[in-house]
C-alpha positions, -999 to 999 in steps of 0.1 A, spaced: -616 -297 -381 -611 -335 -373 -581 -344 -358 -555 -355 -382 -544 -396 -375 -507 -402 -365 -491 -425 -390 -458 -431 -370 -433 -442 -393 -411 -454 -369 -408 -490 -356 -430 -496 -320 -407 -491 -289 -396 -516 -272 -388 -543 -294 -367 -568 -292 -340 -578 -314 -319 -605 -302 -299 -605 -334 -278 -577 -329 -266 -586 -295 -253 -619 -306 -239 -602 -336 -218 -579 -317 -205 -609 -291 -193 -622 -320 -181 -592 -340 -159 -586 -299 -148 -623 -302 -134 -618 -333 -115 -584 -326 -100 -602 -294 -86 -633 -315 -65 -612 -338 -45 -605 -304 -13 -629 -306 -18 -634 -267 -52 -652 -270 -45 -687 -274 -73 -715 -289 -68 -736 -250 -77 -698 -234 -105 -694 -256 -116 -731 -252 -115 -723 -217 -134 -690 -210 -166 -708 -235 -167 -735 -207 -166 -711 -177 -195 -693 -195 -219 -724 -208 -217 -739 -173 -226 -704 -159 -253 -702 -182 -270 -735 -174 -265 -728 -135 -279 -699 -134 -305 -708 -162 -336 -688 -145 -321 -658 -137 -327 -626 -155 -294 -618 -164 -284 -658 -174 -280 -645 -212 -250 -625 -205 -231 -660 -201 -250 -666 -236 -235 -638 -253 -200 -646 -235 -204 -680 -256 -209 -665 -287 -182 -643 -283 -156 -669 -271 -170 -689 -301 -158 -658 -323 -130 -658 -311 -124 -692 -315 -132 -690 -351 -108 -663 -355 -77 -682 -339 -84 -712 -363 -79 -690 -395 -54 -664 -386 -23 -686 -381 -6 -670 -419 18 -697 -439 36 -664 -457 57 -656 -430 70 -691 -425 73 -694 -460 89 -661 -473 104 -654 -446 134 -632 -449 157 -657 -433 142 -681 -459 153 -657 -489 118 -657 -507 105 -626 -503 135 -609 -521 145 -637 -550 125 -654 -575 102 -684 -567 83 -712 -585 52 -721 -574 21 -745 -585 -12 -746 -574 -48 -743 -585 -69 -709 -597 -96 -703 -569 -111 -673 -589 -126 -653 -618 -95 -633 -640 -98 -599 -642 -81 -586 -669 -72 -548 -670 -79 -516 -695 -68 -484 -702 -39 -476 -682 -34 -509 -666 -36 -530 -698 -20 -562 -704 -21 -574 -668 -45 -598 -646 -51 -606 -610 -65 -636 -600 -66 -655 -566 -45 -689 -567 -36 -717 -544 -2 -725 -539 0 -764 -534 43 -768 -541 71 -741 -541 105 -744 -547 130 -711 -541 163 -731 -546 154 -760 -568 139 -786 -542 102 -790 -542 84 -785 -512 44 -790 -506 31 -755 -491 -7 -751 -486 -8 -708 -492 -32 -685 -504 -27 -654 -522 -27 -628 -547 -14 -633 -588 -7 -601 -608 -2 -617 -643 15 -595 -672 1 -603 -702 21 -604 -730 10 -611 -771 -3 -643 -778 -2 -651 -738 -27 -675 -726 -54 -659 -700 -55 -684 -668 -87 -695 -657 -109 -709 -630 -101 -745 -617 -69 -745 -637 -37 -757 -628 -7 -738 -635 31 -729 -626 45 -699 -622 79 -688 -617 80 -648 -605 84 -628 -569 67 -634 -538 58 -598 -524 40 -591 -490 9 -569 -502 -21 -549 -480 -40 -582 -480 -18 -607 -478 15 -625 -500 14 -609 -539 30 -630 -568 41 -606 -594 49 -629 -626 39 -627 -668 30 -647 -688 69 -657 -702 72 -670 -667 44 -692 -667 32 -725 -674 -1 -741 -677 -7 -782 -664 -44 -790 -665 -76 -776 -659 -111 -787 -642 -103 -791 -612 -121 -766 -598 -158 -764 -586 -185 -773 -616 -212 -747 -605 -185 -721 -595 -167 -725 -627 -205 -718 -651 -210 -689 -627 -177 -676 -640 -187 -682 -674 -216 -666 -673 -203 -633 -662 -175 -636 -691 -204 -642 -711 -222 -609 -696 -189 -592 -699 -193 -598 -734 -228 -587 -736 -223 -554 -721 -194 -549 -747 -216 -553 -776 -220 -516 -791 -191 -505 -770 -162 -518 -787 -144 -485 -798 -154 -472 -762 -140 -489 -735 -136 -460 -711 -178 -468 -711 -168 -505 -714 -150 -507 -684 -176 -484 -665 -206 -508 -668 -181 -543 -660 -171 -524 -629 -208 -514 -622 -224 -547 -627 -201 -576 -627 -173 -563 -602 -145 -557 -627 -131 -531 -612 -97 -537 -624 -110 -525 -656 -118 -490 -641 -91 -460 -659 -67 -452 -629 -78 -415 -632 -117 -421 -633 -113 -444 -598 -87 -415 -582 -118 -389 -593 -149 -411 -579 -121 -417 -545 -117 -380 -539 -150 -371 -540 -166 -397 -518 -185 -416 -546 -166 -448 -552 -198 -471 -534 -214 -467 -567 -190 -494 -577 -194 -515 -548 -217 -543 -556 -241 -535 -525 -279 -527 -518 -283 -501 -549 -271 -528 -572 -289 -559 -555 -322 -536 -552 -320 -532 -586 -317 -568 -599 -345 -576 -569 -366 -552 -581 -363 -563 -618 -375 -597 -610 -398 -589 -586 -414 -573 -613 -411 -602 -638 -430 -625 -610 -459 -599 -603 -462 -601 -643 -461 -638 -639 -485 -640 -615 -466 -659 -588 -478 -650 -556 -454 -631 -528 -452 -661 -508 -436 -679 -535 -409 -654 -546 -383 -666 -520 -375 -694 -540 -364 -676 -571 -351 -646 -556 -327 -663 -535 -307 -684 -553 -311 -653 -575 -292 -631 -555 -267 -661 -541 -260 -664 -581 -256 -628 -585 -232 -625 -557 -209 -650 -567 -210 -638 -603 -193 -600 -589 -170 -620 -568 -184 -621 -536 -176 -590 -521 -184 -582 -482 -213 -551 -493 -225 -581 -518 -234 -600 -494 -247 -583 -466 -268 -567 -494 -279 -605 -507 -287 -614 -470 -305 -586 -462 -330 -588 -494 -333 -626 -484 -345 -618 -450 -371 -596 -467 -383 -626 -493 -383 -648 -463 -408 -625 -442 -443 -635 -461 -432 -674 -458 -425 -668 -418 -457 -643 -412 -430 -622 -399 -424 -581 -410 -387 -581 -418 -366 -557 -393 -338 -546 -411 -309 -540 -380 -317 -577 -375 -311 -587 -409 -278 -561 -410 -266 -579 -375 -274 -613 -394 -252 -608 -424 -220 -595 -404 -226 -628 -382 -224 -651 -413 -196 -629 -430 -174 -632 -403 -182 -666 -395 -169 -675 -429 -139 -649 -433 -131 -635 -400 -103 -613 -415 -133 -593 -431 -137 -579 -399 -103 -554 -407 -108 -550 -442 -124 -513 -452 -150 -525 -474 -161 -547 -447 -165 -518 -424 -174 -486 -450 -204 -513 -464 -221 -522 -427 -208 -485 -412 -228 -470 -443 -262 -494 -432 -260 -487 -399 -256 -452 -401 -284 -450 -424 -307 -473 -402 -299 -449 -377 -314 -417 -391 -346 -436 -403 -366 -412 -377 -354 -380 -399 -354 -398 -431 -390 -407 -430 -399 -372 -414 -402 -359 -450 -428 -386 -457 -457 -368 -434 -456 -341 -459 -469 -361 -486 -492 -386 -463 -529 -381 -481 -552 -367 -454 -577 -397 -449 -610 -369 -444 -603 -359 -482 -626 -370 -508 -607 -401 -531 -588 -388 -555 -582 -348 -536 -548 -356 -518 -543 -320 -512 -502 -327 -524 -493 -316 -558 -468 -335 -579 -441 -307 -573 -441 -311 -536 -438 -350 -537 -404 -346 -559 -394 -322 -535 -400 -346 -507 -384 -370 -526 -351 -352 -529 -352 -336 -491 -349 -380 -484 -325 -383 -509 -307 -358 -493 -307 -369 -459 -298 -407 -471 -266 -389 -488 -262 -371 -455 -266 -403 -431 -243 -427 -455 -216 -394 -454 -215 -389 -417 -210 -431 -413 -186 -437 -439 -161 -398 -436 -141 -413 -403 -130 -444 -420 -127 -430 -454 -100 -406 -435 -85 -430 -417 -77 -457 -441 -77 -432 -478 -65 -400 -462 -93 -379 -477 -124 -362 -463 -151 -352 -491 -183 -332 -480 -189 -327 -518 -200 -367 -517 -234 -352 -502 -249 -332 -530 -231 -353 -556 -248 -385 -545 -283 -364 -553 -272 -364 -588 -250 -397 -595 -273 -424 -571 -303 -419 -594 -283 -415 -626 -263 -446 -618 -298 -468 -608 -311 -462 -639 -278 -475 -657 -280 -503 -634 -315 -512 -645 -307 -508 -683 -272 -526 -678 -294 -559 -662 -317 -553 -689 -294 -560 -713 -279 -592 -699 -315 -609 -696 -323 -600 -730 -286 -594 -748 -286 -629 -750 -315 -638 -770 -314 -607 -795 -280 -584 -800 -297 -555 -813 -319 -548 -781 -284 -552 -763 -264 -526 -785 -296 -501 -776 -293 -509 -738 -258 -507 -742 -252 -473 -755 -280 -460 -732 -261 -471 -695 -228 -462 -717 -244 -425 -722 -259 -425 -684 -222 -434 -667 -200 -413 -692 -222 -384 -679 -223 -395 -642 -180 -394 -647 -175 -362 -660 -201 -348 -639 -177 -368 -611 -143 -351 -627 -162 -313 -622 -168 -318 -587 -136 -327 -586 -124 -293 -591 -145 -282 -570 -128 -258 -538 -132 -277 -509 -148 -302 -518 -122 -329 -509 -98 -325 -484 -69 -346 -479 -62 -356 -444 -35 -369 -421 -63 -393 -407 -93 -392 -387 -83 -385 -349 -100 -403 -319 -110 -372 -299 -134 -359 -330 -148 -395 -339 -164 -401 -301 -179 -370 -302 -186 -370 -340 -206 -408 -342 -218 -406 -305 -237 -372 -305 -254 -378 -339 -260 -413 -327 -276 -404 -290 -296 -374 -308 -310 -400 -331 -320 -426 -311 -331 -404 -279 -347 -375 -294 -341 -342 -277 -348 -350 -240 -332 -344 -210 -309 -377 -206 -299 -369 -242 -289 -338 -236 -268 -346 -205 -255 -378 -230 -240 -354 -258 -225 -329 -231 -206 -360 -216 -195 -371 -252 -183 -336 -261 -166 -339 -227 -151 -371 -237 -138 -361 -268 -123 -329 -252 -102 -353 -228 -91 -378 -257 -76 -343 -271 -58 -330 -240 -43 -369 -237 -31 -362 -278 -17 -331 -271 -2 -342 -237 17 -374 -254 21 -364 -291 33 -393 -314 63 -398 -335 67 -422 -364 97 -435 -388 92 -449 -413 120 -472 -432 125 -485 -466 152 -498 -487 154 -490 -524 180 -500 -553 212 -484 -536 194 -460 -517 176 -460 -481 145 -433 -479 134 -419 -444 103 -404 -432 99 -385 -399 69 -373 -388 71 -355 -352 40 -333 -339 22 -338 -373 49 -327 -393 72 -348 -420 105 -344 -432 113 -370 -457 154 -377 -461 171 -394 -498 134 -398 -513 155 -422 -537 158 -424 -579 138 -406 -604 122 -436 -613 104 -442 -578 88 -411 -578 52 -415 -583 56 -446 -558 72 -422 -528 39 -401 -537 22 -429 -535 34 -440 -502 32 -405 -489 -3 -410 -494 -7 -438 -483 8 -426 -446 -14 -397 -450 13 -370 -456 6 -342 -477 30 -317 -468 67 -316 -458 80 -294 -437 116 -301 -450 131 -326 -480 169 -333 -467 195 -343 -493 220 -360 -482 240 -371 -513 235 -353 -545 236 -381 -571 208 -394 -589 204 -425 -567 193 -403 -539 178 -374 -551 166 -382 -583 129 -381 -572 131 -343 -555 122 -321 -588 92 -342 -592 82 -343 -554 85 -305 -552 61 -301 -577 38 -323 -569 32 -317 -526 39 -287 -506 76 -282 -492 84 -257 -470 120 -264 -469 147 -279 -487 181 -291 -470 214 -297 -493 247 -315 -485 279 -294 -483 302 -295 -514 276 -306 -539 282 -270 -557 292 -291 -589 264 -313 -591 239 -306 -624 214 -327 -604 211 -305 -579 210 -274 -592 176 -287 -615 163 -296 -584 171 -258 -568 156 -242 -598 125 -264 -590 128 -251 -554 132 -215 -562 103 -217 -590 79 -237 -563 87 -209 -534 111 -235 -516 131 -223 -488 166 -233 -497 190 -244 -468 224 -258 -472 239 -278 -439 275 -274 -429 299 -296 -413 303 -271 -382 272 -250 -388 242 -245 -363 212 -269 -363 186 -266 -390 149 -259 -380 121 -280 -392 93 -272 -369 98 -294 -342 125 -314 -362 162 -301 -360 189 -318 -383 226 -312 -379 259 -326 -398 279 -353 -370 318 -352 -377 320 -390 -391 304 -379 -427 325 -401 -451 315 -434 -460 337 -461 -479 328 -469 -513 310 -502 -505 281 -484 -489 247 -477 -506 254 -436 -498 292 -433 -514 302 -399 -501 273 -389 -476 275 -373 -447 258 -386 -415 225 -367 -407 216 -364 -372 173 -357 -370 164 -343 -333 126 -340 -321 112 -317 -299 98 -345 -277 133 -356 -275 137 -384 -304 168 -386 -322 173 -407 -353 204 -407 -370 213 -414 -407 242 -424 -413 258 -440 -449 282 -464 -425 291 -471 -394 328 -478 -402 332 -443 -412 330 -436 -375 361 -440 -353 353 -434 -315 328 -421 -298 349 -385 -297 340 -388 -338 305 -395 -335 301 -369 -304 270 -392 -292 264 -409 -261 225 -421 -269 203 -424 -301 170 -433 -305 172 -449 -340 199 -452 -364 193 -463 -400 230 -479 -414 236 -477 -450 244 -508 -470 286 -514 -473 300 -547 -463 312 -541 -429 287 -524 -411 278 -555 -398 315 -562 -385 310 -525 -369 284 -527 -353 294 -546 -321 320 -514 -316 295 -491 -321 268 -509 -300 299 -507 -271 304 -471 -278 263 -453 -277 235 -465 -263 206 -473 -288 174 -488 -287 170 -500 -324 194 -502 -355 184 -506 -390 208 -517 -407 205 -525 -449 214 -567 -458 245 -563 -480 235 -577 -514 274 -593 -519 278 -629 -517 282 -640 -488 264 -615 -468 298 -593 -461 318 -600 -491 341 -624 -471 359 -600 -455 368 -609 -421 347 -633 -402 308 -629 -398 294 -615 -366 284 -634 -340 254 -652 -341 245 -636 -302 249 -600 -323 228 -608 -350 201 -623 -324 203 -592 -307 169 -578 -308 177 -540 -311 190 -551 -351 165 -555 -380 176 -555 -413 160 -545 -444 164 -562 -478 157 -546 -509 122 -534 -519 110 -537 -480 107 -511 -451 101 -511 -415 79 -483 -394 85 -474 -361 56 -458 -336 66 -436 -303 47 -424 -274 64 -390 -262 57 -371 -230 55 -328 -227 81 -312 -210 116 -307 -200 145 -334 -203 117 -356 -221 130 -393 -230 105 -405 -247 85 -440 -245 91 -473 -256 96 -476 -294 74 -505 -310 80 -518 -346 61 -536 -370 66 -550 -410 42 -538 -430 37 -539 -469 69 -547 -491 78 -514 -509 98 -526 -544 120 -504 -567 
């Protein structure tokens, strides 16, 4: 028998690709100029030492390293220019915007998109703020940020390039300042002043959005499926069909990315072949193409590095070049983050390129399944020797490990940042990535030809509609599925070295010697990251200030115990925020005051998470509130514990809680009748909770002498207590709630002293925001912990 030719699918060895080096410089420049300490003189400084460097040592081999130090000063540079953030200054809380209303007026920067289903009647649009004025005086203000826009009947929708005032409040969102306003509040002045070829690309996809509605009008669960496949309107997406394609690890399919962009290249590719246009030619429609396309969906991060990447490909035939695809990937992160550095920390950013490279990565076993099919070259034309069957069965096996690659890249980060790890994403994609293409190609279909004949749109129309209604209820079975989704706490370091690195050195290396000494030392690595967890376990509190209430969250050795969730009313947002923080299960919910203000939220959080244990206050026997809440507890298998005044410790794990002597507060407090909760770790934290500090006499009252944390209550003279109590037990923060009286403490007395309130050990909280606090711990006996840091983060309102 002849020998069989080796058709290597695999790029030659040894290439070089330039690309990616200076691509990461820059991606490491960028990372280092988010730290506060590196300063635009320092940067300006370390690209000099470099450049000259480079030029003296100009014929050495290794004179590209100063290169690549350029590039990544030069990142870093570009970084420091944009970060400096105008909300702080601007809202900040001294400055009283962040918790009152506000007037602003500025310019819409975006394309509105309107809500459905269960977020009707609202918009979100990007605006920029030229003028505010919190207390009547006009000021100018150059900001950026966020508009959530109620709509109301008869309300006017804003649009691109026009100017308008609004008069709501200025919140502190995941992405930067949020102004939450309606349309009663708001005010339009003028309009074009925006960008002329911006503001027709934004008509045009209005005018697709109502293309793809013809035939759909009494379905807009369908509706809002295909504007969130194909334009980018995601905001029209039901609430329960994106929590369903979350949890189960197919939410790319919304993400305007390579599927999406391969589609629409694809379709006029085709259109040219028909043409006859030669391949050398297509560059110069498919571009400006795709660039149209992009900004049309709203010029997301995986839109982009798709566009680029499908450009480098058109671009090959013109060059004489093949196109390499980890250049192009490197390419398109360079010019993203050259034009948006704070990409670089944003999760699509980082899911869309992890996704890419992961896949890139596995192209060795990807394209294994294509030797199985591969005609044999000593057969006869038309005798391939491979039947139909096996080809779809090749087909699938690549499908497969595509589904598997993307999974392995994107499951850290989709733990870290959503809280949820979903091995169900890897068969489901089998079924929903070819379903969805083909609704894809019938959705563009119908906005090239919806617009010259409505019938052949209603057709196209119903078709996608029929393909993604099935795709989402074949997403809501997996759902259910056992197993399938788990949610998690996060992703920890010790299993991500080993988990990227051994995959990663088994694909590029093979199975040789070096990489089998490679993964032992990863495995190694990752088994020493988990010692160093276990050896210094973290703590967290986490802070926030309600309407009359203060909610707590400690979580010591991966456990939580949540104290005063708040109101009724909050309750899906403390599940929310729960989430959010990645806890899933308390060990213990503590009640300190039984009164609707405080635990209002408890029957609804017992039914909806796990809780081991619930704590009640002493002589709440009276309280109707409570005893719903105990019936809940009994019916949910809660463990029902009631603290006493002079009682032993409860037991939370590694959380103890106890009553202190000083338990009532004055009615001016935000806790009218608490007691003062005293929360003890086994790595030796202790936070206290207390309704008021003038409650407390001496330190014989309190029966402290050092506290880690202690969260105040809001009455009126805490803050005249405080310098006594800072005198009396030593404390390394305070957290103390901004009384909402006029005058800060109801003019009673004269106000602290302006050396107290600079005291950095006090931070106060104003309604609707919260603080979290991280600590390093040490194992062992008389432990006293490490240093507590603190942070804001995002603005929680009531």
């Amino acid at each position: 028998m002849p020998p069989r030719v080796n058709q290597s699918v695999s790029s030659p060895a040894g290439i070089r690709r330039p690309m990616i080096s200076v691509a990461l410089g820059f991606v490491i420049g960028t990372a280092l100029g988010y730290h506060p300490g590196v300063s635009a003189a320092l940067v300006a400084a370390g690209a000099t030492a470099c450049w000259l460097i480079s030029l003296a040592f100009l014929r050495r081999s290794w004179s590209s390293l100063p290169v690549l130090g350029c590039v990544m000063f030069l990142g870093a540079w570009n970084c420091v220019l944009r970060r400096a953030d105008p909300f702080p200054a601007a809202s900040g809380r001294g400055a009283g915007l962040g918790s009152g209303l506000i007037r602003v007026e500025g310019i819409v920067t975006g394309d509105t998109d309107c809500g459905l289903g269960g977020r009707g009647g609202r918009a979100g649009f990007p605006f920029r703020v030229e003028r505010v004025s919190a207390g009547g005086k006009w000021e100018s203000l150059r900001l950026g940020l966020w508009v959530w826009y109620s709509l109301q009947a008869g309300a006017v929708v804003p649009s691109y390039g026009e100017r308008w005032q609004f008069t709501g409040r200025l919140k502190a969102g995941r992405h930067g300042p949020v102004l939450y306003t309606s349309g009663r509040y708001a005010r339009r002045l003028g309009e074009g002043e925006g960008n002329p070829l911006l503001a027709a690309c934004y008509a045009l996809r209005r005018r697709g959005w109502e293309v793809l509605s013809r035939g759909l009008e009494r379905r807009p669960e369908e509706r809002g499926l295909l504007g969130a496949l194909l334009l980018g309107y995601r905001n029209r997406l039901e609430p329960t069909l994106q929590r369903a394609f979350a949890v189960t690890g197919t939410m790319h399919v919304f993400a305007i990315s390579g599927l999406h962009v391969g589609v629409v290249a694809a379709l006029l590719g085709g259109v040219l072949r028909l043409s006859g246009v030669s391949r050398e030619k297509w560059v110069l429609v498919l571009v400006p193409a795709l660039l149209f396309y992009t900004v049309i969906t709203g010029t997301r991060a995986s839109a982009v590095r798709a566009s680029v990447m499908a450009a480098c490909f058109a671009l090959g035939p013109i060059v004489r070049r093949r196109s390499d695809p980890p250049s192009a990937l490197a390419l398109a992160a360079l010019l993203i983050l050259a034009a948006a550095p704070r990409q670089l920390v944003e999760p699509g950013f980082q899911l869309s390129f992890a996704v890419v490279a992961g896949i890139l990565l596995w192209s060795r076993w990807v394209s294994w399944p294509a030797a199985l099919v591969t005609p044999d070259p000593w057969l006869p034309r038309g005798r391939s020797g491979r039947s139909a069957t096996r080809r779809v069965a090749v087909g699938t096996l690549r499908l497969l490990l595509v589904s598997m690659a993307a999974w392995w890249a994107s499951a850290p980060l989709a733990a870290n940042y959503f809280h949820i790890f979903s091995p169900i994403a890897v068969p489901a994609n089998l079924i929903l990535v070819p379903t969805v293409s083909l609704a894809v190609f019938s959705g563009a279909l119908s906005l090239v030809l919806g617009g010259l004949w409505e019938g052949i749109a209603v057709l196209l129309n119903r078709f996608s509609g029929v393909l993604i209604s099935t795709a989402a209820h074949f997403v809501e079975l997996l759902r259910q599925v056992p197993a399938g989704h788990v949610q998690v706490g996060g992703f920890p370091l010790w299993l991500a070295v080993p988990w990227y690195g051994v995959v990663a050195v088994a694909a590029a290396g093979g199975w040789s010697r070096r990489t089998r000494w490679a993964i032992l030392a990863l495995v190694l690595v990752g088994l020493v990251l988990a010692g160093w967890e276990w050896w210094r376990p973290g703590e967290q509190l986490l802070v926030w200030r309600g309407r009359g209430h203060v909610g707590v969250l400690l979580r010591s050795g991966g456990q939580a115990v949540l104290v005063d969730p708040g109101p009724r009313r909050v309750a899906g947002r403390v599940l929310r925020l729960l989430r959010r923080v990645g806890v899933f299960r308390l060990k213990a919910l503590v009640i300190t005051t039984a009164d609707e203000i405080h635990c209002g939220a408890c029957s609804r959080l017992v039914q909806e998470i796990p809780v081991e244990q619930l704590w009640c206050p002493p002589g709440a026997t009276q309280s109707r509130l409570l005893a719903r809440v105990l019936c809940k507890a009994h019916e949910q298998g809660v463990r029902v514990q009631r603290m006493r005044r002079a009682g032993r410790p409860l037991e939370a794990g590694r959380v103890r809680g106890r009553i202190l002597p000083a338990t009532d507060a004055p009615s001016g407090s935000a806790a009218p009748g608490g007691v003062a909760l005293l929360l003890e770790t086994g790595f030796g934290g202790r936070v206290l909770v207390v309704p008021s500090l003038a409650a407390g006499g001496d330190e014989t009252t309190w029966g402290l002498q050092r506290v880690g944390v202690v969260v105040v209550g809001g009455a009126e003279d805490d803050l005249l207590a405080l310098p006594g109590f800072l005198r009396r037990i030593a404390v390394t923060r305070i957290i103390y709630c901004i009384p909402t009286a006029a005058g800060g403490w109801g003019g009673r007395g004269e106000p602290p002293a302006p050396a107290m309130l600079a005291d950095g050990r006090l931070h106060g909280l104003a309604t609707g925001e919260r603080m979290l606090l991280r600590r390093r711990t040490k194992r062992g006996p008389n432990c006293q912990g490490g240093d507590l840091t603190w942070k804001w983060i995002t603005v929680y309102s009531d």
